[in-house]
C-alpha positions as CSV (number, residue, x, y, z in Angstrom):
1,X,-18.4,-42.6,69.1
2,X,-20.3,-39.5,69.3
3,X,-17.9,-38.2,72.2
4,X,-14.6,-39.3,70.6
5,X,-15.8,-37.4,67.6
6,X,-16.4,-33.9,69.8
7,X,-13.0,-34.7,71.1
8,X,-11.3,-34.7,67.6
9,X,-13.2,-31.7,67.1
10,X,-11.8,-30.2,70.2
11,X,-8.4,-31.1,69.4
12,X,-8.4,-29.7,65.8
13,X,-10.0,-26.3,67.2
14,X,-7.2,-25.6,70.0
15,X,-4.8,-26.5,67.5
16,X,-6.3,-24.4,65.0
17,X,-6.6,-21.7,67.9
18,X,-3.0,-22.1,69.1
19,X,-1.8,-22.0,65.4
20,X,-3.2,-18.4,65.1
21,X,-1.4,-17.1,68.2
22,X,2.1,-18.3,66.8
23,X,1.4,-16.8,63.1
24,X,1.2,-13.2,64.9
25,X,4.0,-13.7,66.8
26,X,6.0,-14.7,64.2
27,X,8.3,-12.2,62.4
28,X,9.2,-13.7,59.2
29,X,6.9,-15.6,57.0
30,X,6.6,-19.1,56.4
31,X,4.0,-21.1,54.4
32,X,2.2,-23.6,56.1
33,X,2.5,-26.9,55.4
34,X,-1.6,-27.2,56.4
35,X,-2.8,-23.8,56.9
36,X,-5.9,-25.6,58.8
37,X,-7.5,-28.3,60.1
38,X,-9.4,-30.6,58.3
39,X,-11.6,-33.2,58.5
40,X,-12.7,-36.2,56.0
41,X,-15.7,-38.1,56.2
42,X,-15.5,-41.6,54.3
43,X,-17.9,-43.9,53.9
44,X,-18.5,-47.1,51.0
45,X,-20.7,-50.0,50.7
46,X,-19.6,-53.5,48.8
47,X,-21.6,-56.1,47.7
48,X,-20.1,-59.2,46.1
49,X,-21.3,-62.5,45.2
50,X,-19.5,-65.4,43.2
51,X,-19.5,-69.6,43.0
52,X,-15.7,-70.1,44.3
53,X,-15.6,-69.5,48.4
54,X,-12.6,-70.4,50.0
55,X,-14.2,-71.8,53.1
56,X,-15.7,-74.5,51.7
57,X,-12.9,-75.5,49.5
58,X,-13.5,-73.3,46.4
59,X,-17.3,-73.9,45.6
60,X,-20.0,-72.3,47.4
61,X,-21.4,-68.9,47.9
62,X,-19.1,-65.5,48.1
63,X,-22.1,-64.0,48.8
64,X,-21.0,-60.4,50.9
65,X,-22.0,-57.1,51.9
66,X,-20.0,-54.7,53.9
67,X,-20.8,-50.8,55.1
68,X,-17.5,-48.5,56.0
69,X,-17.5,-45.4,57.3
70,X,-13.9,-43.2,57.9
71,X,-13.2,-40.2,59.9
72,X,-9.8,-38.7,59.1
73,X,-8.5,-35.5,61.0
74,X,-5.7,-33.7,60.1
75,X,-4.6,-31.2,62.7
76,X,-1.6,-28.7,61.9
77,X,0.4,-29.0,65.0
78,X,2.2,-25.4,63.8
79,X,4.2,-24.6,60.7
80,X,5.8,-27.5,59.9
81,X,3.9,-30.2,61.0
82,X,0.8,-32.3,61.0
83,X,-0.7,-34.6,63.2
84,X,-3.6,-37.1,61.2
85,X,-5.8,-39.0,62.9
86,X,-8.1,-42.3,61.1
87,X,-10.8,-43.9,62.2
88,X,-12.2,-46.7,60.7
89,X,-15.1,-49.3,61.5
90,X,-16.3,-51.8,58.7
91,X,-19.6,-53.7,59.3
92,X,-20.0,-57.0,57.2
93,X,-22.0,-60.3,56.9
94,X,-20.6,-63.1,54.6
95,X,-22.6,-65.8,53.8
96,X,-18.9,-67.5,53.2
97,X,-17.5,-67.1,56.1
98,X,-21.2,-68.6,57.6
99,X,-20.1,-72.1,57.0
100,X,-17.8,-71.9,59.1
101,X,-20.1,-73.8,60.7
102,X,-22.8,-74.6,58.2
103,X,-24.8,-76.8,60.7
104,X,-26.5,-74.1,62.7
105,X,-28.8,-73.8,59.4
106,X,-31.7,-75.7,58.6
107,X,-30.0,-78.0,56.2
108,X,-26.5,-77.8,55.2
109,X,-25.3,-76.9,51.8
110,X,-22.1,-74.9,50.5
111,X,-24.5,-72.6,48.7
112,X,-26.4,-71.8,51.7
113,X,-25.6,-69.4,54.5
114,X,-25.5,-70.3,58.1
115,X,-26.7,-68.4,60.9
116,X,-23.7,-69.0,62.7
117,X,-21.4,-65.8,64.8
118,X,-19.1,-65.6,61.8
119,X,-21.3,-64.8,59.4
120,X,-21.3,-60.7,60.3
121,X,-19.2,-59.1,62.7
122,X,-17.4,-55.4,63.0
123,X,-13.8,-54.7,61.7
124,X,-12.3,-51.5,63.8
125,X,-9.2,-49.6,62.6
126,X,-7.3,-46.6,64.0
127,X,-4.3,-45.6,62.2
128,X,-2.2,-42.1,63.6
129,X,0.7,-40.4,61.3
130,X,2.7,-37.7,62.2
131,X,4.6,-35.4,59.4
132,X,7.4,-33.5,59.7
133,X,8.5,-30.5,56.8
134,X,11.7,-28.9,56.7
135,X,11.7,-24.8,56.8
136,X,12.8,-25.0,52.7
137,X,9.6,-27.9,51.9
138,X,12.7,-30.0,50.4
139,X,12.6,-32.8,53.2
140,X,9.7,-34.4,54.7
141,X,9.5,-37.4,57.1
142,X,6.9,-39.1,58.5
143,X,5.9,-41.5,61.1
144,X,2.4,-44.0,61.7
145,X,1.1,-46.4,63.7
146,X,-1.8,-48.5,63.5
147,X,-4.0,-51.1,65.1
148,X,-7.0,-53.1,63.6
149,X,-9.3,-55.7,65.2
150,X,-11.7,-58.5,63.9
151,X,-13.8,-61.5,64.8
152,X,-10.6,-64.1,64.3
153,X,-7.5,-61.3,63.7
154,X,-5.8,-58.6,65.6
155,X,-3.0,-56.4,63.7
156,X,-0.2,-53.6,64.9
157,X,1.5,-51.7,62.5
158,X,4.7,-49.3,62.7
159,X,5.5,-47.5,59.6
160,X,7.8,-44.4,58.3
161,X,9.3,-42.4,55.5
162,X,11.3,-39.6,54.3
163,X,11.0,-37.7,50.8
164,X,13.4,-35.5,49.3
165,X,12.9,-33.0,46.7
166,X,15.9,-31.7,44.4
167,X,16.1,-29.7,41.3
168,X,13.4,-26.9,42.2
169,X,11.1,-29.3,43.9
170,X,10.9,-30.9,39.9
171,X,12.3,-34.4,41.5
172,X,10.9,-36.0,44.4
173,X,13.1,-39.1,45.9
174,X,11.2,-41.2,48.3
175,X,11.6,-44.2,50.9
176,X,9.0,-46.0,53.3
177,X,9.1,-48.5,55.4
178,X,6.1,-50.5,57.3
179,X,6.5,-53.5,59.8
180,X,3.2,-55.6,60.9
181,X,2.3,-57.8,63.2
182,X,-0.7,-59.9,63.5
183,X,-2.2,-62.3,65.6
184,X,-5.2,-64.8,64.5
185,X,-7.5,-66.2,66.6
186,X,-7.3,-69.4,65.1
187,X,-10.8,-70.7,64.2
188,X,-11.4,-74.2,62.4
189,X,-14.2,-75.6,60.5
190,X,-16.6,-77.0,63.4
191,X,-16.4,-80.8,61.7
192,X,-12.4,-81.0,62.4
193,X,-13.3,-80.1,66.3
194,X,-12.9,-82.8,68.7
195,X,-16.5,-84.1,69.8
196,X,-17.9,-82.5,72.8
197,X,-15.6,-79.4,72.1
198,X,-16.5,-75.9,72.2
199,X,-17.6,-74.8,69.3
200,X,-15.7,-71.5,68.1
201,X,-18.5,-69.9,66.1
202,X,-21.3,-69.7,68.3
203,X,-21.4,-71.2,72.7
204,X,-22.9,-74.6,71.3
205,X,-20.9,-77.8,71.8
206,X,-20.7,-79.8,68.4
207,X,-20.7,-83.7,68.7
208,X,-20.2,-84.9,65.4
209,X,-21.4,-88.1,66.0
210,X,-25.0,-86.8,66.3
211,X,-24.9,-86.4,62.7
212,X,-25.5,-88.8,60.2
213,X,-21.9,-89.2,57.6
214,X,-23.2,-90.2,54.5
215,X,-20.6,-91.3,51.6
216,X,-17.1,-92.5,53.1
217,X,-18.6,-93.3,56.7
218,X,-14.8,-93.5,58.0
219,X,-14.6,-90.0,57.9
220,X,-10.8,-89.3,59.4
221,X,-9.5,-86.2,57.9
222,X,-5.9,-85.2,57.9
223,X,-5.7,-82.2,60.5
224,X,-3.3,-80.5,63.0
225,X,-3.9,-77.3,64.7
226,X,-0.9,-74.5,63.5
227,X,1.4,-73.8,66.2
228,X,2.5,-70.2,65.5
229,X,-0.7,-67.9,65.1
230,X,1.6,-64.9,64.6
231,X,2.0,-63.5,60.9
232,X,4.5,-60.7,60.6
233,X,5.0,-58.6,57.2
234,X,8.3,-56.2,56.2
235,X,7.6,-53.4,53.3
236,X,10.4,-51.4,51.9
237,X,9.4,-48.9,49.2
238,X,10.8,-46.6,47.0
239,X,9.3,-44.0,44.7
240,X,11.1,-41.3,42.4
241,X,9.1,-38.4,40.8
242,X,10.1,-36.3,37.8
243,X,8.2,-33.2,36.5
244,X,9.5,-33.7,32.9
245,X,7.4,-30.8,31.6
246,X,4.6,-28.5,31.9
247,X,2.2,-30.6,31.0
248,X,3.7,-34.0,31.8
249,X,4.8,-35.4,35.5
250,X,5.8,-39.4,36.0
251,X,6.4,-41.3,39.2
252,X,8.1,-44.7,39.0
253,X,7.7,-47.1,42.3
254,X,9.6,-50.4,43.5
255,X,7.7,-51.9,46.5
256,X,9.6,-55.1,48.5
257,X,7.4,-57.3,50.8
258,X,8.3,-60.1,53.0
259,X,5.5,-62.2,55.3
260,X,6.4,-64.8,57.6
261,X,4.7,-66.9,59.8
262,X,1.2,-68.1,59.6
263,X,0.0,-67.6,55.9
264,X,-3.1,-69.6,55.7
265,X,-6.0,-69.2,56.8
266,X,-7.2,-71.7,59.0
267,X,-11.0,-72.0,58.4
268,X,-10.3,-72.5,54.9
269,X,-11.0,-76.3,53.4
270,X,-9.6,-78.4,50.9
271,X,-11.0,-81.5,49.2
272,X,-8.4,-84.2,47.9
273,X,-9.1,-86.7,45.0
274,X,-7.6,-89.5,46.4
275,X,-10.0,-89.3,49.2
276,X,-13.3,-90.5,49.2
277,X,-16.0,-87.8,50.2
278,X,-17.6,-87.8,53.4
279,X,-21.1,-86.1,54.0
280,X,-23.6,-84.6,57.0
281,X,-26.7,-83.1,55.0
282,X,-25.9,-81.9,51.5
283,X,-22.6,-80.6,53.1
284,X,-18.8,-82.0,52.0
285,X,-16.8,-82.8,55.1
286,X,-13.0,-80.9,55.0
287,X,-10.4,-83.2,54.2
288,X,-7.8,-80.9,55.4
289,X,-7.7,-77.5,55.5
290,X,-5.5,-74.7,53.6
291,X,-1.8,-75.1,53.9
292,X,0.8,-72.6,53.1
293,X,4.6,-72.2,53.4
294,X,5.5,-69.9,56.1
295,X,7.3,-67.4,54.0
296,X,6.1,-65.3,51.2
297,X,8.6,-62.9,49.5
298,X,7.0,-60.2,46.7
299,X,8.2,-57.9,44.3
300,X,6.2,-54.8,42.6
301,X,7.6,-52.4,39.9
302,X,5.0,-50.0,38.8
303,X,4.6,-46.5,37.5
304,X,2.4,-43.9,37.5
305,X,1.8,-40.9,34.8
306,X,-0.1,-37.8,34.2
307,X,-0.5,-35.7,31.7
308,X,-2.5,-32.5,31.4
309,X,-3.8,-32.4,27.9
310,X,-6.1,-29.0,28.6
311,X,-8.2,-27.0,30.8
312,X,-10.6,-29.7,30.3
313,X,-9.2,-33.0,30.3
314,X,-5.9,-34.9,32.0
315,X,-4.9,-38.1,31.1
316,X,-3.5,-40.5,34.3
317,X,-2.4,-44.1,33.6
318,X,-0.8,-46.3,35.9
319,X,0.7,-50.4,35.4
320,X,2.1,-52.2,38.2
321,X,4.3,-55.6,37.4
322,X,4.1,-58.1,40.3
323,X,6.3,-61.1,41.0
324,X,6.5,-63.0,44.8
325,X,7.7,-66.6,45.3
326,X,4.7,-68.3,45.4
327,X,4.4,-68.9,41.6
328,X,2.2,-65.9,41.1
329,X,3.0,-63.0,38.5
330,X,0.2,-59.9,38.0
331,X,-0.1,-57.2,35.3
332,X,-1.9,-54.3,36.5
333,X,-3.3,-51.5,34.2
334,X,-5.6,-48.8,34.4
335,X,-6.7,-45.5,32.7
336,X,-8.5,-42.3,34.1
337,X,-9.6,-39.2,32.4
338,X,-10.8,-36.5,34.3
339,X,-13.1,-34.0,32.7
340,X,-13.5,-30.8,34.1
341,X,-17.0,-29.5,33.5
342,X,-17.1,-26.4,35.3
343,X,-14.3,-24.6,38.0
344,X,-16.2,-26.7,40.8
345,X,-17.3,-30.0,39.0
346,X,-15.4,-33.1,37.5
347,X,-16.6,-36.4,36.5
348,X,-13.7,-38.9,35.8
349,X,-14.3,-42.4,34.1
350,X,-12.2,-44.9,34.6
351,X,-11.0,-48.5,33.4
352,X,-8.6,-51.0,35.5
353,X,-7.2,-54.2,33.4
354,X,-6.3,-57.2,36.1
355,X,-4.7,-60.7,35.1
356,X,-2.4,-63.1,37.2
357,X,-1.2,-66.6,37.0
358,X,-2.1,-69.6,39.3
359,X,-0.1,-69.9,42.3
360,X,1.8,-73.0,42.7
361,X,-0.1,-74.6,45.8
362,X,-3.4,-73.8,44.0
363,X,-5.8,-76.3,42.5
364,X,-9.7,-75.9,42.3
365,X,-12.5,-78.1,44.1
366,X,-11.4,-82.0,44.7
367,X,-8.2,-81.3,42.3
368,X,-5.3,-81.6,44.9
369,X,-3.6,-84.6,46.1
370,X,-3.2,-85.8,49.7
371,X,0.9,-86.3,49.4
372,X,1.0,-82.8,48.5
373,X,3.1,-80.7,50.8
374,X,0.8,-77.5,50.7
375,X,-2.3,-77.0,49.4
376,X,-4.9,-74.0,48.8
377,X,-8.5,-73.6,47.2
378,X,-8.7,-70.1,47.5
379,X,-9.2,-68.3,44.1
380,X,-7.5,-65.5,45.3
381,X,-4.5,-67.3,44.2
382,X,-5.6,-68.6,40.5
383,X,-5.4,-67.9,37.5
384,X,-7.5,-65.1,36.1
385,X,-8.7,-61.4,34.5
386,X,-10.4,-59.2,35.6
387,X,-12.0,-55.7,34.7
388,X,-12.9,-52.7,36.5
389,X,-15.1,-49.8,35.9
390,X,-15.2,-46.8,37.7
391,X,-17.3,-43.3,37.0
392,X,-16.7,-40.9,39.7
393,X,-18.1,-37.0,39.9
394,X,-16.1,-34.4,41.9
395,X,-17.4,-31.0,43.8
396,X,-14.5,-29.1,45.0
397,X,-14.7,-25.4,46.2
398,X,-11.2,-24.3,47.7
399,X,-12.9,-20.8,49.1
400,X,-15.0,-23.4,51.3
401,X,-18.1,-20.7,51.0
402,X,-20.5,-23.2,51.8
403,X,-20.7,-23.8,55.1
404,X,-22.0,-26.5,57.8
405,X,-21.7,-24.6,61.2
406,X,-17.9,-23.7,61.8
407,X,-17.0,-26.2,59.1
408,X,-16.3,-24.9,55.5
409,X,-17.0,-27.8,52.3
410,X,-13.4,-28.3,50.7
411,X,-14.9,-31.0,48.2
412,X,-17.6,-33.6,47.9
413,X,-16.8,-37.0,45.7
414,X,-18.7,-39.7,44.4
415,X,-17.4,-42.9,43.1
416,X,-19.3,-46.3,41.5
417,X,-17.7,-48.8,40.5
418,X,-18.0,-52.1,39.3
419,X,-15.9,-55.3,39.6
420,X,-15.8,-58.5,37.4
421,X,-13.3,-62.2,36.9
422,X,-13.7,-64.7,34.5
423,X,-14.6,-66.7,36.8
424,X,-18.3,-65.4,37.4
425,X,-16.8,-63.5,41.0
426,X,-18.9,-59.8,40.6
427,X,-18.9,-57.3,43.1
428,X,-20.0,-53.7,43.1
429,X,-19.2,-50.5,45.3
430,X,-20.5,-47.1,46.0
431,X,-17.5,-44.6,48.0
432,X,-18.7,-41.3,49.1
433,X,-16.6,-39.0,50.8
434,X,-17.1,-35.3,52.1
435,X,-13.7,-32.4,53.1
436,X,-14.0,-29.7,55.6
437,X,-11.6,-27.3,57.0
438,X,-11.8,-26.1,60.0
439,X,-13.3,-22.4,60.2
440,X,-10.3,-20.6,62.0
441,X,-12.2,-16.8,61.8
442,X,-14.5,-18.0,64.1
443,X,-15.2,-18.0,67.9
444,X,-14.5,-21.8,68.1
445,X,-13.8,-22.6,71.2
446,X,-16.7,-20.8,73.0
447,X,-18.6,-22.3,70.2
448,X,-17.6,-25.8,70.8
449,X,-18.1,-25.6,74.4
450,X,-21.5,-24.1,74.1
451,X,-22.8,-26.7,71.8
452,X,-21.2,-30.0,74.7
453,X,-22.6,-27.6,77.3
454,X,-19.8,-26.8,79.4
């Protein structure tokens, strides 16, 4: 990590080098789009807990915890356009996703985490954009491509847009597109395994016939591995701008998705009625596990206002109306008010209203039917509200004259914010993040090469 990092550096400082050459070469004068480089350190913990996990068939711990950290560069490649770079890695343990295998532990209970290889693991992300600005600033394209990796899924993603601004740069027309493409590992939970099979979350062989079934002793549970492990998702969006007046700007925003393939998620169980339960420990055996159709189409209207009501205080709302095929419909709202202290500090409270409707294929613990044709436990897709709130406090200096080496401090933010359904889910999280542009006055690549001793 430390020497990709030096090599970002590197990159941004050549650029930023380079970028100085062509400005005194150049006869007539043209604004940069990014007049230099900068760099974005991101970094957020989450902790969640809640009675409803999806892997053991919607009772059971959520228990979670997960650490983030971000490096985004953004390197102006000349005038017009800008290279960004994104780094991501996300360390987590889930009690949840424990039970995958909940017989590593020393006795088996939904409520209980395992020991087992899926209860933490490391989620790495890399996305690249590239942005392209027309001499006049009234056309911008841009183009992205990412990757992510994780214990049981592997995604690539192609993505692009254009924006076009009219009527003095007032109105701002815009169109993006994203396709993905992901792969799962499939991973099942260990009691539907043949006996004497591998076992998938740790090198272990599980037998379940050296357990003791308690309850229906006949255990024979309706399962079938999925045959397409590919899950591919199409976004179109649109978004139109209008400055309406001095103090007021509005931005209204259609989003189209489509996902196909495999939807569910294969270590998730469900628990019929009409079957009698089978036991090892204190731990209900899967009857079957999640089942989903293979297509999932959704809709999202949504708009997005701000109005500046002094020198002190601007007012942003936002609600978002979502629809998809599935049976589910959202309401999104959410309110923001940031208070300028002083010329350098803000502190901005915030408020988020959530509440959707029960998809079709859900039904809680023990509540679906075996002659269904899908079937899901996951409260993700039930009905509920929730609430949101946020307090966040912002530094931002735009001269940069505090400075760390040949970096110069754009803007320091803190965010806290906390998370709540009505169904007891809670989860809280802390995001800290820290701007610096590149110092372009200085010596930087002697510098640079001093400091990695070459």
């Amino acid at each position: 990590m430390k020497k990709t990092m030096i090599l970002i550096l590197l990159l941004s400082s050549i650029c930023g080098f380079s970028q100085n050459i062509s400005n005194d070469s150049t006869k007539v004068y043209k604004k940069r789009v990014l007049e230099s480089s900068e760099i974005d350190f991101l970094t957020s913990y989450y902790l969640q807990d809640g009675k409803n996990a999806a892997v053991t068939g919607g009772i059971g711990t959520e228990k979670l915890d997960d650490f983030t950290s971000t490096l985004v560069v953004a390197v102006p490649l000349n005038a017009d356009d800008v290279l960004t770079v994104d780094f991501g890695i996300s360390a987590y343990s889930s009690a949840s996703s424990s039970n995958i295998n909940p017989f590593d532990a020393d006795y088996a209970n939904a409520f209980q985490a395992s020991s087992g290889a899926s209860a933490s693991d490391v989620w790495y992300n890399f996305v690249g954009s590239y942005s392209h600005s027309s001499d006049n600033r009234n056309s911008i394209w841009d183009a992205k491509l990412s990757v992510s990796i994780e214990f049981d899924y592997y995604s690539f993603g192609l993505g692009g847009g254009f924006t076009q601004l009219f009527n003095e740069k007032n109105t701002e027309l815009s169109v993006h597109g994203n396709v993905f493409i992901d792969f799962w590992e499939t991973k099942y939970p260990v009691e539907l395994k043949p006996a004497g099979s591998s076992n998938e979350d740790g090198d272990e062989h599980f037998n379940i016939s050296n357990y003791i079934i308690t309850g229906n002793t006949n255990y024979n549970p309706i399962f079938k591995e999925f045959d397409n492990k590919m899950r591919n998702s199409y976004s179109l969006g649109f978004g139109l701008s209008q400055i309406l007046s001095r103090n007021f700007q509005s931005l209204v925003a259609l989003d189209l998705v489509l996902q196909q393939g495999l939807l569910s998620t294969p270590y998730q169980r469900i628990y019929f009625n009409d079957i009698e339960d089978s036991f090892i420990e204190d731990f209900h055996l899967a009857d079957a596990i999640e089942k989903l159709p293979d297509l999932r189409f959704k809709v999202a209207v949504g708009n997005r206002s701000s109005y500046y009501l002094n020198e002190h205080f601007v007012l942003r709302t936002f609600y978002r109306y979502y629809y998809d095929d599935w049976g589910v419909t959202s309401h999104t709202a959410s309110i923001e008010i940031p208070i300028k202290i002083t010329d350098k500090f803000t502190i901005y409270p915030s408020y988020r209203y959530y509440s959707q409707t029960r998809s079709d294929y859900f039904a809680s613990y023990e509540n679906h039917i075996s002659t269904e044709n899908f079937y899901t436990s996951d409260y993700d897709l039930s009905g509920f509200i929730a609430n949101q709130y946020s307090f966040g406090i912002s530094y931002t200096d735009i001269f940069t004259n505090s400075h760390i080496w040949i970096f110069g401090l754009k803007s320091v933010d803190l965010k806290f914010n906390y998370y709540e359904r009505d169904s007891g889910f809670k989860a809280g999280f802390v995001v800290a993040g820290c701007k610096f542009i590149l110092d372009n006055d200085k010596n930087i690549i002697p510098n640079l090469l001093n400091k990695i001793g070459l």
